[in-house]
PyMOL Python script that loads the backbone (N, CA, C, O; Angstrom):
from pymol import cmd

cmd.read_pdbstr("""\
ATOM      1  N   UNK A   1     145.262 181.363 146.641  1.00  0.00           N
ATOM      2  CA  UNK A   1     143.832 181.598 146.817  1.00  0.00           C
ATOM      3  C   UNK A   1     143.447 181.236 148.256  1.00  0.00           C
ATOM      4  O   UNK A   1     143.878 180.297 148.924  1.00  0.00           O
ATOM      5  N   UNK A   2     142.618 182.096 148.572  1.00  0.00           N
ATOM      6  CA  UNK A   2     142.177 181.277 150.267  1.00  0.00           C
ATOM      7  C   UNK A   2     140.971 180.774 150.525  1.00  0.00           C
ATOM      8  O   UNK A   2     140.633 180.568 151.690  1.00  0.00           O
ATOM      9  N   UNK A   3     140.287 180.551 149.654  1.00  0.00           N
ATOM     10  CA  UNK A   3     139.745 179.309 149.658  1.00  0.00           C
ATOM     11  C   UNK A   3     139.951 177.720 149.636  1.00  0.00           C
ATOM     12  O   UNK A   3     139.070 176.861 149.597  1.00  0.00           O
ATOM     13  N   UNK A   4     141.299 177.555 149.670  1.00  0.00           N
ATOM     14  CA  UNK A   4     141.475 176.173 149.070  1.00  0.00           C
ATOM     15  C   UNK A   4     141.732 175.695 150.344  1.00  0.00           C
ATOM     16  O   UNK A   4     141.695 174.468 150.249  1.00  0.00           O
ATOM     17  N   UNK A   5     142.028 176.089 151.750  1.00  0.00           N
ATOM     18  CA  UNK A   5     142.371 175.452 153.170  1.00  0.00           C
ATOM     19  C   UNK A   5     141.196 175.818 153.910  1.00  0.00           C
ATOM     20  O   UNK A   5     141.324 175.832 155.134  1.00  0.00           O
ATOM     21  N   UNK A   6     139.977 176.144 153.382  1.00  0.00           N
ATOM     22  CA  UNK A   6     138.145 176.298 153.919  1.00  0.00           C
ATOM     23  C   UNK A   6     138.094 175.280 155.211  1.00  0.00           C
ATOM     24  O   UNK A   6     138.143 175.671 156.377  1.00  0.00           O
ATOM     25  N   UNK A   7     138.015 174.248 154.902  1.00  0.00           N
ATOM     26  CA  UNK A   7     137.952 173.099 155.565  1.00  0.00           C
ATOM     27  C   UNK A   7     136.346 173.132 156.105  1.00  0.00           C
ATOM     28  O   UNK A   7     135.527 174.024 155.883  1.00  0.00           O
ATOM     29  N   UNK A   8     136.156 171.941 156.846  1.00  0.00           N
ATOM     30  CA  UNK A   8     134.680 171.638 157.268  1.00  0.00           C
ATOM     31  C   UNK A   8     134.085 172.515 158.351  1.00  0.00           C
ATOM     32  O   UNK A   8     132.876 172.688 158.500  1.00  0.00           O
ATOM     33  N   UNK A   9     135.038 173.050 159.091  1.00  0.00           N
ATOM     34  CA  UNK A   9     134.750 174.387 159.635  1.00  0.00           C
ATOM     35  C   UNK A   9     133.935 175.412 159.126  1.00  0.00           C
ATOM     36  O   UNK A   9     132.881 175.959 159.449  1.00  0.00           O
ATOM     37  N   UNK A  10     134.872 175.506 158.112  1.00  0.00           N
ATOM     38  CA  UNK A  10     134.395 176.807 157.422  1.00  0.00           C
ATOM     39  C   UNK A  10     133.097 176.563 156.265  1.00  0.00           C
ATOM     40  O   UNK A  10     132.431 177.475 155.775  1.00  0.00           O
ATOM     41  N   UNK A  11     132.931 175.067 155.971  1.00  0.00           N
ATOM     42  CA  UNK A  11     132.098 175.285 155.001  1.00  0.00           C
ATOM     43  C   UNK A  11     130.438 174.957 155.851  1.00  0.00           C
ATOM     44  O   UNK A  11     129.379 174.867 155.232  1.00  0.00           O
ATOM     45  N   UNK A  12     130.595 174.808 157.531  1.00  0.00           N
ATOM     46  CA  UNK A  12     129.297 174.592 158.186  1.00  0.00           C
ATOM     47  C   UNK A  12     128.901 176.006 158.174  1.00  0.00           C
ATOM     48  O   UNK A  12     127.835 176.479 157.781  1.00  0.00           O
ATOM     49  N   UNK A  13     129.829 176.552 158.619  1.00  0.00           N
ATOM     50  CA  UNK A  13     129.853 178.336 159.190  1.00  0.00           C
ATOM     51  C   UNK A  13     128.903 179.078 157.900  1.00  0.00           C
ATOM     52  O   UNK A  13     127.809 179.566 158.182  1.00  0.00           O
ATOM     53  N   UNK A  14     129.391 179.107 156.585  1.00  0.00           N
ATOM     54  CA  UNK A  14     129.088 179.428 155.479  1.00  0.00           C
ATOM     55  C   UNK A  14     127.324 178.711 155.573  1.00  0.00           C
ATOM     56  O   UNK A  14     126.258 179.319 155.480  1.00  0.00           O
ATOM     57  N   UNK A  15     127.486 177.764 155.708  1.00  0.00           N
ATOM     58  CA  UNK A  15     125.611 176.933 156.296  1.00  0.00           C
ATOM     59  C   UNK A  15     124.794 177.591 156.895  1.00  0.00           C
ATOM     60  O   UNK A  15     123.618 177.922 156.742  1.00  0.00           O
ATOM     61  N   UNK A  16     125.631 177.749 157.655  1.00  0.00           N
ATOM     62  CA  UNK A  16     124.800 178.468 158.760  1.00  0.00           C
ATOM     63  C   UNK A  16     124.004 179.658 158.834  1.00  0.00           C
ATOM     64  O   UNK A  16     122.872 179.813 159.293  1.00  0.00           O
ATOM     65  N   UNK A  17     125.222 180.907 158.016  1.00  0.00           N
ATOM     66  CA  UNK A  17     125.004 181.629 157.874  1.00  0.00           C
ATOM     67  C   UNK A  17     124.064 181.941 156.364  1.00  0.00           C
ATOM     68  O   UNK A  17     123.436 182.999 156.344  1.00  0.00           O
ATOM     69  N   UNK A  18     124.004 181.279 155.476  1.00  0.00           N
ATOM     70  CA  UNK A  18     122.959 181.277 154.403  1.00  0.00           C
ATOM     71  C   UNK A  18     121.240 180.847 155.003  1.00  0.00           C
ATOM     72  O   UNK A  18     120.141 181.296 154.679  1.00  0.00           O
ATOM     73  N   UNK A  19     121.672 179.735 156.042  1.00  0.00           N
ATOM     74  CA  UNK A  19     120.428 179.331 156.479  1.00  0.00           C
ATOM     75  C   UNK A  19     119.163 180.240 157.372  1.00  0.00           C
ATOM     76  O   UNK A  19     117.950 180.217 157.578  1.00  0.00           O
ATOM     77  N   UNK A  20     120.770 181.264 157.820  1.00  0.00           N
ATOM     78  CA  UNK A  20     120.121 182.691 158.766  1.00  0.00           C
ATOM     79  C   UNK A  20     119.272 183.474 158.163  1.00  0.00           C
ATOM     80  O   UNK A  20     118.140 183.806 158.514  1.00  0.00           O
ATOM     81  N   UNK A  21     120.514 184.048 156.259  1.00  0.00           N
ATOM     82  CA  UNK A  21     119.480 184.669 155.856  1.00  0.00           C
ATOM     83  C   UNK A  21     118.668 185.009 154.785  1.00  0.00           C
ATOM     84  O   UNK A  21     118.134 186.014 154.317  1.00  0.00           O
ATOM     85  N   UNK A  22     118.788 183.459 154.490  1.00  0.00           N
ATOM     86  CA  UNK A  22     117.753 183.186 153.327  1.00  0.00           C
ATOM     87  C   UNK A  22     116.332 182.490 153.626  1.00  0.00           C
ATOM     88  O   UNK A  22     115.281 182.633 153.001  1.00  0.00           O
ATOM     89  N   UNK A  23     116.680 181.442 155.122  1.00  0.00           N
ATOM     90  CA  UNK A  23     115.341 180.882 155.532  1.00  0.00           C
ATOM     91  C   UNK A  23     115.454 179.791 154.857  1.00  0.00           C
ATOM     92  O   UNK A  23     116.016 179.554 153.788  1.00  0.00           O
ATOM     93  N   UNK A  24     114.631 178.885 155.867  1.00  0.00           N
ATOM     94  CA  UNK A  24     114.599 177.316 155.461  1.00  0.00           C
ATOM     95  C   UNK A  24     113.651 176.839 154.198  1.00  0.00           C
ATOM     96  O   UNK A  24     113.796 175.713 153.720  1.00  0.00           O
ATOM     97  N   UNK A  25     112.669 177.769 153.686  1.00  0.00           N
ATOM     98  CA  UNK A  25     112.013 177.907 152.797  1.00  0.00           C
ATOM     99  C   UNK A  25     112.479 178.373 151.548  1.00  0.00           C
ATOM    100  O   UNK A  25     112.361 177.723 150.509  1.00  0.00           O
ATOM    101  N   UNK A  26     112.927 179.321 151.614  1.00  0.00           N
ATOM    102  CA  UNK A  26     113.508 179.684 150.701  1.00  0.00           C
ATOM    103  C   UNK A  26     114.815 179.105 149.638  1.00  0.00           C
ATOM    104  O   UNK A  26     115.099 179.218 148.445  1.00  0.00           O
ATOM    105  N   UNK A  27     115.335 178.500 150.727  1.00  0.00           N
ATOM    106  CA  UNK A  27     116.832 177.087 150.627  1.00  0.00           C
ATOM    107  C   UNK A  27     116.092 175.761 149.565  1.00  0.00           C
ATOM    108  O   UNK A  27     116.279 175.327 148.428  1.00  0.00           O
ATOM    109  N   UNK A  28     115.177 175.475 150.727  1.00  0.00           N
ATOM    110  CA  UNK A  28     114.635 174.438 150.065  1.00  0.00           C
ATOM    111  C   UNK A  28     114.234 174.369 148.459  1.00  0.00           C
ATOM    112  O   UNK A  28     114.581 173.456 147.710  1.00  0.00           O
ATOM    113  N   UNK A  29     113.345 175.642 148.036  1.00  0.00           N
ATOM    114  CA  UNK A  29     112.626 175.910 146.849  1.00  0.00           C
ATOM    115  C   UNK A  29     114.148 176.099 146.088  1.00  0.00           C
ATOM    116  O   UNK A  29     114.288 175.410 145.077  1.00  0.00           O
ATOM    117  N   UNK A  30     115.054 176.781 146.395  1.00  0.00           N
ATOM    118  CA  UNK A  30     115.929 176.963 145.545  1.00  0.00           C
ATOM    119  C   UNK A  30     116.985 175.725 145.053  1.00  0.00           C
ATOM    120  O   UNK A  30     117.644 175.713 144.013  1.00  0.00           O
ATOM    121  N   UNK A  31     116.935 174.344 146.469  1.00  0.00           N
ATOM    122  CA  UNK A  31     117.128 173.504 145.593  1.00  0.00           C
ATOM    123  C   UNK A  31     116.661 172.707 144.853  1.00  0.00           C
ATOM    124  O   UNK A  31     117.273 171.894 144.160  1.00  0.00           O
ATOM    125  N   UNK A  32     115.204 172.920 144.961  1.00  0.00           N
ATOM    126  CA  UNK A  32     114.401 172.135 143.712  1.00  0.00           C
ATOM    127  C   UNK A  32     113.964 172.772 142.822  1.00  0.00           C
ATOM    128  O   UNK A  32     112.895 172.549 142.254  1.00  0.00           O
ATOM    129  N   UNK A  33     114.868 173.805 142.540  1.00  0.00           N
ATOM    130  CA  UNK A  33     114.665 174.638 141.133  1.00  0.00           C
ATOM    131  C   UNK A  33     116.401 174.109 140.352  1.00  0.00           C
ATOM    132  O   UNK A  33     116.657 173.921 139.163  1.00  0.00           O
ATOM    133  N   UNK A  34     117.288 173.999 141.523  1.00  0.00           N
ATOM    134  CA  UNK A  34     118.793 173.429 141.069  1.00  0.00           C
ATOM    135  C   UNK A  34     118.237 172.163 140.183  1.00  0.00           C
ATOM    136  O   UNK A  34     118.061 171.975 138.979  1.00  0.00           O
ATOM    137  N   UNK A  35     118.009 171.222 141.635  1.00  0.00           N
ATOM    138  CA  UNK A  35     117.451 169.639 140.915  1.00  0.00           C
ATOM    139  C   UNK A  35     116.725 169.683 139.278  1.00  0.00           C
ATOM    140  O   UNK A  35     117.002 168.875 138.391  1.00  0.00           O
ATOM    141  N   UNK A  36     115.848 170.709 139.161  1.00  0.00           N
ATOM    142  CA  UNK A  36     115.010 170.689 137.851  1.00  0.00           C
ATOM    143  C   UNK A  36     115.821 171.089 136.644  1.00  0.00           C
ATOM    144  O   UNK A  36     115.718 170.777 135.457  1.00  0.00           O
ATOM    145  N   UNK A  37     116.658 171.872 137.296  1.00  0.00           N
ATOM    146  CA  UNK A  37     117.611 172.677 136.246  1.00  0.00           C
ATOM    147  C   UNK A  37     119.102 171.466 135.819  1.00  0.00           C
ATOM    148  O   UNK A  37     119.816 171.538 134.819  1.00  0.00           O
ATOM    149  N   UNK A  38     119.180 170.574 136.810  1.00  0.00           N
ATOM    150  CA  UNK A  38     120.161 169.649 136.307  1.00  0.00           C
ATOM    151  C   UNK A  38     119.123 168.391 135.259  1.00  0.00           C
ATOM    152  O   UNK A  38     119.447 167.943 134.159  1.00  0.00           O
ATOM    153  N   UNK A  39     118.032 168.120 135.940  1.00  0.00           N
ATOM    154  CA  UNK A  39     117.394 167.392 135.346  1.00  0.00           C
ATOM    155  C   UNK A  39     116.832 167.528 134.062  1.00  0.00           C
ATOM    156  O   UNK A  39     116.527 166.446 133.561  1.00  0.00           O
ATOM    157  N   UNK A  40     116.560 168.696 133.255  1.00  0.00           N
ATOM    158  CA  UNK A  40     116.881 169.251 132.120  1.00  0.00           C
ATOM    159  C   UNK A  40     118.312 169.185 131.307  1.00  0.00           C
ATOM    160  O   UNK A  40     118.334 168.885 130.114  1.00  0.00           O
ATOM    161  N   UNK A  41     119.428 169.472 132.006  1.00  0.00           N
ATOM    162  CA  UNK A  41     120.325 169.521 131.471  1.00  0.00           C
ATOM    163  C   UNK A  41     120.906 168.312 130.799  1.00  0.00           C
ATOM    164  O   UNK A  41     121.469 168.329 129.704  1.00  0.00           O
ATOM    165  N   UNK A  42     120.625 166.761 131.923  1.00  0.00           N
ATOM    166  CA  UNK A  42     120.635 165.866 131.344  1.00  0.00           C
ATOM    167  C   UNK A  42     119.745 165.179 130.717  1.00  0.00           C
ATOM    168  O   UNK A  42     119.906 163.967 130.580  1.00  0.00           O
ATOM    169  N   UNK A  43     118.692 165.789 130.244  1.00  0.00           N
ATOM    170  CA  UNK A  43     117.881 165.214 129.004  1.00  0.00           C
ATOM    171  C   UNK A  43     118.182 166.016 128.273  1.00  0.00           C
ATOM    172  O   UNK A  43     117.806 165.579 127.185  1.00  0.00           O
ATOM    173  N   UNK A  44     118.784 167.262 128.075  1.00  0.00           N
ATOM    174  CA  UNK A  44     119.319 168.016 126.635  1.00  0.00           C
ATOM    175  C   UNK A  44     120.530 167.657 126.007  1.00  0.00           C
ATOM    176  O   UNK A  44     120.895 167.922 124.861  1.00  0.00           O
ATOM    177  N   UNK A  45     121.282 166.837 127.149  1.00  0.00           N
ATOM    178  CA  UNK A  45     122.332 166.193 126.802  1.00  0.00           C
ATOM    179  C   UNK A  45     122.028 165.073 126.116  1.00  0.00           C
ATOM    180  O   UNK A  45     122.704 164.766 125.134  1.00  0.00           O
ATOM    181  N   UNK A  46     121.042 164.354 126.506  1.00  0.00           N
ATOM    182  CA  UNK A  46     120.751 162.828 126.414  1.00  0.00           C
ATOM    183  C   UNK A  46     120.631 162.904 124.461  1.00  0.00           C
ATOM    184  O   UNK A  46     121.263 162.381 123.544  1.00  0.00           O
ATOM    185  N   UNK A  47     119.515 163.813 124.553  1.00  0.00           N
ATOM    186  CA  UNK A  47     118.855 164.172 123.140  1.00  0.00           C
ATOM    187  C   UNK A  47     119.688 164.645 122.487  1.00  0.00           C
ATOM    188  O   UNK A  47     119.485 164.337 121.313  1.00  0.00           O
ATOM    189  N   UNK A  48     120.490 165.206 122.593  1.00  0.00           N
ATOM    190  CA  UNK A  48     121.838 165.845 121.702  1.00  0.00           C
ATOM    191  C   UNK A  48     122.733 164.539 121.026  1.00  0.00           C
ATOM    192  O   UNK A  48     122.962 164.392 119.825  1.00  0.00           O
ATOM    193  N   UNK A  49     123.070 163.842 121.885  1.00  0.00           N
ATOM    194  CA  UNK A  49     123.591 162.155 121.272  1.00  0.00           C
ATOM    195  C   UNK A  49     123.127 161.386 121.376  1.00  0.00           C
ATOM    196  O   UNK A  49     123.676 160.317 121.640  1.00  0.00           O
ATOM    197  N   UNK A  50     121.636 161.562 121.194  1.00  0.00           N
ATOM    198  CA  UNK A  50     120.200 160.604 120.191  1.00  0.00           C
ATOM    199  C   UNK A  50     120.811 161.207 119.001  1.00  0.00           C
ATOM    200  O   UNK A  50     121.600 160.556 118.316  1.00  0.00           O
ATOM    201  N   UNK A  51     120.534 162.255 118.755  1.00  0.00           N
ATOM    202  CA  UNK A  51     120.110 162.847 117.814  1.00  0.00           C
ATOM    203  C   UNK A  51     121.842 162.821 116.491  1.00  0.00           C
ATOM    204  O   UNK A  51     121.846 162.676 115.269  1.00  0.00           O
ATOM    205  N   UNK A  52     122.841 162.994 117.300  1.00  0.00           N
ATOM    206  CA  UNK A  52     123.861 163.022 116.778  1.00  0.00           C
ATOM    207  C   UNK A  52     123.932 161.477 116.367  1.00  0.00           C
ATOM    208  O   UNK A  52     124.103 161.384 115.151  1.00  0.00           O
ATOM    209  N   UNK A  53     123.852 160.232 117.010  1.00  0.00           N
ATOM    210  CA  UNK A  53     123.993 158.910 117.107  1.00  0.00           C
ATOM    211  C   UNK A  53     122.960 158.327 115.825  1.00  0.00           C
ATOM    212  O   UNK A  53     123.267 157.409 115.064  1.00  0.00           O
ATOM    213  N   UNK A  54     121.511 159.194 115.792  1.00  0.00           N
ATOM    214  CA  UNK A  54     120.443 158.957 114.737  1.00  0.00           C
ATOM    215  C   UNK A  54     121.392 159.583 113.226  1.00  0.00           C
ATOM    216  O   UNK A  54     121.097 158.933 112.224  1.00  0.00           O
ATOM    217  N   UNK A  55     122.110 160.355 113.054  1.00  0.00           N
ATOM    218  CA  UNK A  55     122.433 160.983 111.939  1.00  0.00           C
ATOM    219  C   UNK A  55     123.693 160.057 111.348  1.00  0.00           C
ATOM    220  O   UNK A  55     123.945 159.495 110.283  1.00  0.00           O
ATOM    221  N   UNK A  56     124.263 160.201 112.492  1.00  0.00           N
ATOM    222  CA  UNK A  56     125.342 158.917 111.973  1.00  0.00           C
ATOM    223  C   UNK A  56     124.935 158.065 111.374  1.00  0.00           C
ATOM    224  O   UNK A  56     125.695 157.607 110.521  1.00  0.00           O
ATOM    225  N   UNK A  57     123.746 157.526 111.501  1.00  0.00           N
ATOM    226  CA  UNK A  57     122.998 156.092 111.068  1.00  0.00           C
ATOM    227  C   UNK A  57     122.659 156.386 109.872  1.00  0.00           C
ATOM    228  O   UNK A  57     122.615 155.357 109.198  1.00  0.00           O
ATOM    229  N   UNK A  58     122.387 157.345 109.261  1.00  0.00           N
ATOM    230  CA  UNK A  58     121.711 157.571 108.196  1.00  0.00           C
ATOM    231  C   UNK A  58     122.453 157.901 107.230  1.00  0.00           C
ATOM    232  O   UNK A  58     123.439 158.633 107.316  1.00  0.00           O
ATOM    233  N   UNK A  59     121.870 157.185 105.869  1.00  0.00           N
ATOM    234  CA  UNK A  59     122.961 157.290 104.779  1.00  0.00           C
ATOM    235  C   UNK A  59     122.921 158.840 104.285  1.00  0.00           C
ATOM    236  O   UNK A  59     121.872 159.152 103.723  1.00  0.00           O
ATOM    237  N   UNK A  60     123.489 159.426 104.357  1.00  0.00           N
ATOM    238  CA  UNK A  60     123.335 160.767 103.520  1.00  0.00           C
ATOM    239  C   UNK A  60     123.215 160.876 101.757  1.00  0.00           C
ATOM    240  O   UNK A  60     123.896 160.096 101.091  1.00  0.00           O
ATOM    241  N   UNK A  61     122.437 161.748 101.159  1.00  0.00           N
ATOM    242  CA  UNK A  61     122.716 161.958  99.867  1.00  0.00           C
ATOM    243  C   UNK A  61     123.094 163.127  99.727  1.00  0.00           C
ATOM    244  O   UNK A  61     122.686 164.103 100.356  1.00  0.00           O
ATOM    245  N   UNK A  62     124.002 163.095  98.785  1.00  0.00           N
ATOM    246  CA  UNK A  62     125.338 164.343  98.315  1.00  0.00           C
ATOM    247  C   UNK A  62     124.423 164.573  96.643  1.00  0.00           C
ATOM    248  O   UNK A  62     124.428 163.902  95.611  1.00  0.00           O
ATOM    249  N   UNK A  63     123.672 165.918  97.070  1.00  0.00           N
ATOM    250  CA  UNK A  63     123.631 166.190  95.299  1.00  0.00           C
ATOM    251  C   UNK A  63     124.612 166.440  94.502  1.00  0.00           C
ATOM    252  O   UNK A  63     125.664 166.979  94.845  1.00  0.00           O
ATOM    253  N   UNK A  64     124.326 166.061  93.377  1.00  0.00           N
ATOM    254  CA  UNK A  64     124.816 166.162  92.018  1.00  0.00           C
ATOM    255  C   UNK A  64     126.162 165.181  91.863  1.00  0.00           C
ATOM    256  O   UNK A  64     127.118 165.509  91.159  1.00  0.00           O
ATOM    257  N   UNK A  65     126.087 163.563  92.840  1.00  0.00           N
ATOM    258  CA  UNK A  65     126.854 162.768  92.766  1.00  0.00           C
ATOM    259  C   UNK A  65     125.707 161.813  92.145  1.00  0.00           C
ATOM    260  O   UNK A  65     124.502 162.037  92.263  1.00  0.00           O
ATOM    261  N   UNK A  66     126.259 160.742  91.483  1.00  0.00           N
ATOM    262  CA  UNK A  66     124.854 159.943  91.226  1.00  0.00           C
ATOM    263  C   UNK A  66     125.912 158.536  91.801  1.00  0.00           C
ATOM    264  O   UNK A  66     127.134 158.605  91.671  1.00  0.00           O
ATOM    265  N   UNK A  67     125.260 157.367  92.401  1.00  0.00           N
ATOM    266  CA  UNK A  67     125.414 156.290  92.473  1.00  0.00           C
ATOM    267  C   UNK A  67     126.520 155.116  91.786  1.00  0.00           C
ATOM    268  O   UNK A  67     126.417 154.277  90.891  1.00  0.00           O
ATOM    269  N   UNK A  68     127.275 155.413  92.426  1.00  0.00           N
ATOM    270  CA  UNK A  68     128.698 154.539  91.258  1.00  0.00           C
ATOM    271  C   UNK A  68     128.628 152.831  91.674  1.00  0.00           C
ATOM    272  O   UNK A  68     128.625 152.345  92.805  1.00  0.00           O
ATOM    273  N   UNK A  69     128.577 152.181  90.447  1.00  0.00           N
ATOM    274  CA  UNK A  69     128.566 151.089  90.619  1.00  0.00           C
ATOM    275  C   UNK A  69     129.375 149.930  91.031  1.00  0.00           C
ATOM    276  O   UNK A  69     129.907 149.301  90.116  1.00  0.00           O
ATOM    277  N   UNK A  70     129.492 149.686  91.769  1.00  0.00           N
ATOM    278  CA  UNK A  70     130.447 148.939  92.472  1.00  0.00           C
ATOM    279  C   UNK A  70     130.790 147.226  92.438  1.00  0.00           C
ATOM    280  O   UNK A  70     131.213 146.460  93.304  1.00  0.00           O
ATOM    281  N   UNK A  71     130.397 147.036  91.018  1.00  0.00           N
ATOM    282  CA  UNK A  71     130.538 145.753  90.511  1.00  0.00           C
ATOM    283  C   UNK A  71     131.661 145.724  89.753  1.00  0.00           C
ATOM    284  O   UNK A  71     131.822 146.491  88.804  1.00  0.00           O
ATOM    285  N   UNK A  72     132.516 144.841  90.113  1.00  0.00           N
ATOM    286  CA  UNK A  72     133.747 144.216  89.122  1.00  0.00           C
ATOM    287  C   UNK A  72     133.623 144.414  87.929  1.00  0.00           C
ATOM    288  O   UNK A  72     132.807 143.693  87.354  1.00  0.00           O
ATOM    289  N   UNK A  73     134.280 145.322  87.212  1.00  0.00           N
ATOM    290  CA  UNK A  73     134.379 144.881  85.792  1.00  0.00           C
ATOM    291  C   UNK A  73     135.683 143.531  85.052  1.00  0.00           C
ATOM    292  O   UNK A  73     136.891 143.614  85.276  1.00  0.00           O
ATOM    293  N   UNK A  74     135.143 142.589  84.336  1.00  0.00           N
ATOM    294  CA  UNK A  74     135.959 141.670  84.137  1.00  0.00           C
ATOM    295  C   UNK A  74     136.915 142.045  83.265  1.00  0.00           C
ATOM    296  O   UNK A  74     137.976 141.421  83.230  1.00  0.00           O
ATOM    297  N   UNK A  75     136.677 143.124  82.430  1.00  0.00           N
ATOM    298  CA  UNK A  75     137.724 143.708  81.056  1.00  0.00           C
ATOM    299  C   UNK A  75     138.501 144.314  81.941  1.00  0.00           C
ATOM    300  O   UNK A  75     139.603 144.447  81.409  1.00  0.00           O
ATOM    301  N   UNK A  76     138.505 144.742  82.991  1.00  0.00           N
ATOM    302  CA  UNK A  76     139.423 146.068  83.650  1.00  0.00           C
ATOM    303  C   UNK A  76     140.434 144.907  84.417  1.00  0.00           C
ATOM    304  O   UNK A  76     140.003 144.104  85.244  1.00  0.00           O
ATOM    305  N   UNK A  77     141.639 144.974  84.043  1.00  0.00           N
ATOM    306  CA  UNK A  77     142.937 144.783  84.315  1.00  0.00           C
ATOM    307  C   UNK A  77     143.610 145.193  85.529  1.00  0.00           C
ATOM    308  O   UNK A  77     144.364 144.345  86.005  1.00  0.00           O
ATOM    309  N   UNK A  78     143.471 146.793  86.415  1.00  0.00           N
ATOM    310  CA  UNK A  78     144.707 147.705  86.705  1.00  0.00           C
ATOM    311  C   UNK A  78     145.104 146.914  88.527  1.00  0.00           C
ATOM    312  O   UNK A  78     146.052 147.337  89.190  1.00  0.00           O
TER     313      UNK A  78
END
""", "prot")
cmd.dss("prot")
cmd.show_as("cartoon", "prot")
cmd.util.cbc("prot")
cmd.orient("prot")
C-alpha cells in the first residue's frame, strides 16, 4: 500500500491542500460537527452499558415457572 511511508511531509502537504480548498471556515464547522458526532457516540455507548448493567441487576421472571422452595427438607436423605 502507499500510504503507509506518508510521513510528516506528506501529511502537512495533504493540510495544506484541504485548507486551500475547503477554507478555514468551512474546516472549522466541520470539526465541530466531528466533535458532536463523537460526543454522541460516547453517550450512546455510555447508555447502552447503563442499560445492559441495569438488566443484569434485575431479577427476571420466567412464566409458567412458579417459585421453588429452597428450604431443607429433613425427611430427604439423597
Amino acid at each position: 500500500m502507499p500510504l503507509q511511508n506518508i510521513g510528516l511531509p506528506g501529511l502537512l502537504l495533504i493540510a495544506i491542500v484541504v485548507l486551500v480548498l475547503f477554507g478555514r471556515g468551512k474546516i472549522s464547522s466541520l470539526m465541530g460537527e466531528v466533535g458532536k458526532g463523537i460526543t454522541a457516540f460516547k453517550r450512546g455507548v455510555k447508555d447502552g452499558t447503563d442499560e445492559i448493567e441495569k438488566a443484569a441487576e434485575e431479577p427476571r421472571d420466567v412464566p409458567g415457572e412458579k417459585a421453588r422452595d429452597v428450604t431443607p427438607n429433613p425427611t430427604d436423605r439423597s
